[in-house]
N, C-alpha and C positions, 0 to 999 in steps of 0.2 A: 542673578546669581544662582540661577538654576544647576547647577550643576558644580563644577568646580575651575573654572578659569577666569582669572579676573582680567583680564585686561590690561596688563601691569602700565599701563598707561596711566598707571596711578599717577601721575607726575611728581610722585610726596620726592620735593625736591629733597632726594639723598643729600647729606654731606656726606663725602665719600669718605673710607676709612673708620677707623673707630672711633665713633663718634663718642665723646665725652656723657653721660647720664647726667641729667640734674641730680643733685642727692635726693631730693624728693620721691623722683621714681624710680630712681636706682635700686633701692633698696626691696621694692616688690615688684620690676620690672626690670629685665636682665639687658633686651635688646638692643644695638643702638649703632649698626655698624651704616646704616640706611636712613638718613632723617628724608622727609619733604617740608620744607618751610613753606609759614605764608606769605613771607618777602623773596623776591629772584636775589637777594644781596647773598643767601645762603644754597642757592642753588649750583648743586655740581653731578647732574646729571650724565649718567652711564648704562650701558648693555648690562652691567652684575646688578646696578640699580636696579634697574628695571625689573630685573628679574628677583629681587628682593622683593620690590614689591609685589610682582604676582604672586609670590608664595605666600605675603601676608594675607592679600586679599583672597587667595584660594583655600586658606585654613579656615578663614572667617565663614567662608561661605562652605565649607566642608562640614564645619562644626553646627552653621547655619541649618544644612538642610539635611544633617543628621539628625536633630533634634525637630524638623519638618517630617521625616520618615515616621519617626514615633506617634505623628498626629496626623497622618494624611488626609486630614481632611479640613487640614489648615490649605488656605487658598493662596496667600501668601509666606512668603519665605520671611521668617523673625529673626532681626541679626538682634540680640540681647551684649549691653554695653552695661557698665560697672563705674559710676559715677563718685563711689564713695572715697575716692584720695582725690578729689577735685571739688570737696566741701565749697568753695567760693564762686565755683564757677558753676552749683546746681541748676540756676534758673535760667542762664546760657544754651547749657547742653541740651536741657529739657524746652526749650524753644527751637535750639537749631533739630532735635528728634523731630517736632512737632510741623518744621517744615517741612523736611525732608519726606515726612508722612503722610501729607498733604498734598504732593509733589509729584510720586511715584507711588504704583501698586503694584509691582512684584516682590519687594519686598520694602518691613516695616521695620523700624531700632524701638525699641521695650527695652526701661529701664531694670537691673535684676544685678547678685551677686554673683560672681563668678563668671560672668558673660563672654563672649565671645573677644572681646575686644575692650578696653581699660582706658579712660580719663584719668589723666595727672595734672598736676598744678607746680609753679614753682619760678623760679630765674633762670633763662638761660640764655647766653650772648645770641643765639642763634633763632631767638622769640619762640612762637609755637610751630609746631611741627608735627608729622604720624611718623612714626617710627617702626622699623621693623629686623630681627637680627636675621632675615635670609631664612629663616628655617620656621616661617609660617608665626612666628608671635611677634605680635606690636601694638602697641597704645598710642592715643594722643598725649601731646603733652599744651599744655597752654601757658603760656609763659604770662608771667603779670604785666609788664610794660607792657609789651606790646597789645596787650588786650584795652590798654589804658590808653594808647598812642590811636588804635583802628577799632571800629566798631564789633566788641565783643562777640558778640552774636553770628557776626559776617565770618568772624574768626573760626570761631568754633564751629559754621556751617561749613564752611570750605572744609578742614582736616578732615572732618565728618565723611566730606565727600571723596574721599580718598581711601578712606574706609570701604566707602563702596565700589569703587575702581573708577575715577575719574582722575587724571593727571592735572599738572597745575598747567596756566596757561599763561602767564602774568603781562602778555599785548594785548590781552583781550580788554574790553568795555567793563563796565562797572557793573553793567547788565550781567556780566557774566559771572558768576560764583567763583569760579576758579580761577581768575586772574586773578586772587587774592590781595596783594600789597599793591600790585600794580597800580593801579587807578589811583593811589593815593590814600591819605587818610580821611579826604574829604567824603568816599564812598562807603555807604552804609549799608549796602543792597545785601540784604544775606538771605536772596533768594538764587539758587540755580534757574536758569534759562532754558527754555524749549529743547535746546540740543543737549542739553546736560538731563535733563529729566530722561530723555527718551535712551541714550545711551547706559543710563542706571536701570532703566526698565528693562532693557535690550539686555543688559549685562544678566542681569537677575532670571530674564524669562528663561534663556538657553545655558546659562552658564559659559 
């Protein structure tokens, strides 16, 4: 995330159109014309998609390494997320940061108020998703069921990874983070794989 291009490869499978807000995040998150789910049943990927998503993932990392300028002698780039309207889902997010930081070193997610990027919680027909309205702002959202249905954790690593510019991929293996629902609910894996690590690293080092 060096710079500011994400990749829009984010595959956050858009629902295209305006997309509907949980009332949960509605109310302190406006965005929502662009979801990516973690099931293909919500996927309806497009060219505006696409480019929605790079704009979320370009603000993030705009905001990212603005706040990197101020410190240059931070080695890594800190994307700061906002965990506090996702009360249920704290030990989730702070396990899938925990991977993800483990995982990749050009950039790290530190938990903080006002962050670059927002955690929500709540119901919605379309499970969990990253969201973004085209004009550089979007949060995750984590839907209840479906966190209840697939391994929580896997859940909230994969959207995570979309955060950083990684698209969904849902033929891929279990091995792979971002086949997300694909694989099934039997798969628990909520680590990214070799090519997913190196592509977030890659994204991060040159932007």
């Amino acid at each position: 995330m060096k710079r500011s291009v994400l990749s829009a490869a984010l595959g956050l499978a858009l629902a295209a159109g305006l997309a509907v807000l949980p009332t949960t995040a509605a109310s302190a998150a406006t965005p929502g014309p662009a979801v990516q789910g973690y099931t293909a049943s919500t996927y309806a990927g497009s060219a505006a998609e696409a480019a929605n998503n790079q704009a979320f993932f370009q603000a993030v990392m705009a905001s990212a390494k603005a706040k990197q300028a101020a410190s240059p002698n931070l080695a890594t780039v800190v994307v700061t997320y906002d965990a506090s309207s996702a009360p249920s889902f704290r030990t989730q997010i702070a396990n899938a940061a925990q991977i993800w930081n483990s995982s990749v070193s050009n950039v790290q997610l530190r938990s903080g108020s006002g962050g670059d990027f927002a955690y929500y919680e709540g119901n919605d027909s379309r499970g969990s998703y990253a969201s973004t309205d085209g004009h550089g702002r979007g949060y995750v959202f984590l839907d209840y069921q479906q966190n209840r249905q697939y391994n929580s954790v896997r859940v909230t690593a994969h959207e995570t990874g979309h955060v950083l510019g990684l698209p969904d991929h849902y033929s891929g293996p279990c091995s792979e983070l971002m086949s997300g629902g694909g694989p099934g609910t039997s798969c628990t894996n909520p680590y990214p794989n070799g090519t997913e690590r190196s592509r977030v690293n890659s994204l991060w080092a040159r932007g």
